[in-house]
N, C-alpha and C positions, 0 to 999 in steps of 0.2 A: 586670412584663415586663422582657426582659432585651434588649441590642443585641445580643448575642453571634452569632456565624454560626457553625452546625459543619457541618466537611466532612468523609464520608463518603468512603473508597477502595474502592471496587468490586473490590479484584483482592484483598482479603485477604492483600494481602503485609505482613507483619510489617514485613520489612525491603527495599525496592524493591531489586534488583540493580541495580548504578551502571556503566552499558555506557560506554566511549570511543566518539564518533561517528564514522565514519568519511569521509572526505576527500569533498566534492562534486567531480565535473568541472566544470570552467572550462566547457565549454557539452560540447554531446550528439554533436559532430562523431561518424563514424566508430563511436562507437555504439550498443548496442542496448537500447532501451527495454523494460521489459515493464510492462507494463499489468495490474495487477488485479484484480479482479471480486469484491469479495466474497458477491458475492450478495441484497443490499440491494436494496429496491426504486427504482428510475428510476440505479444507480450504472451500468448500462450505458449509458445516456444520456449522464453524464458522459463515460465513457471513448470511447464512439465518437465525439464532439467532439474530445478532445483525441487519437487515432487519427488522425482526418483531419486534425487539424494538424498532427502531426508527420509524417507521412508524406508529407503535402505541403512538410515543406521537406527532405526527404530520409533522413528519419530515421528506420533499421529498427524495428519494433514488433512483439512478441511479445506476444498478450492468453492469458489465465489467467483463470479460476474458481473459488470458491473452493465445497467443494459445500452449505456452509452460513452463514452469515453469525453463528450462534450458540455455532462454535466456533472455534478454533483452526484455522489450515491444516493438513492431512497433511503428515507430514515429507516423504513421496515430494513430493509438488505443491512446498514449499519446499526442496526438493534439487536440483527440475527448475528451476525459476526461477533458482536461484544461479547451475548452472549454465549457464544459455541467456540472460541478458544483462546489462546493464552496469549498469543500476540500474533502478529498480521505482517504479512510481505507483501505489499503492492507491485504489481507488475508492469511497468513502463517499456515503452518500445516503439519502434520508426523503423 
């Protein structure tokens, strides 16, 4: 028997594309969240907690679906998200 661990990549990328991450805001002032749903079960649970929190302290929130959680988002659905707010929370959940 051997210690060895092997990992496995799920995405069948040969070679991962190496993205630069882009800049976080300093906080959410001014604004606009969007929220998204991928479709997982209880992930809307998550996101309507964190909905009512940020709206409670003033901060616009745009929620999104996603229509399956097994694939990819439609280009349209992530064209619309770009453009309608300022950065995006994905909603995962089991």
């Amino acid at each position: 028997m051997t210690d060895k661990t092997i990992m496995l990549d799920p995405t069948s990328e040969q070679t991962p594309a190496r993205r630069q991450l882009l800049p976080r805001p300093e906080n959410l002032a001014g604004l606009t969240v969007g929220l998204l749903d991928i479709s997982k079960p209880r992930g809307d649970v998550f996101l309507d907690q964190l909905d009512k929190l940020l709206r409670g302290k003033g901060i616009a929130v745009k929620r999104y679906a996603k229509p399956t959680f097994t694939r990819v988002a439609p280009v349209d659905l992530k064209q619309r998200i770009a453009g309608e707010v300022d950065v995006v929370v994905e909603g995962l959940a089991d």
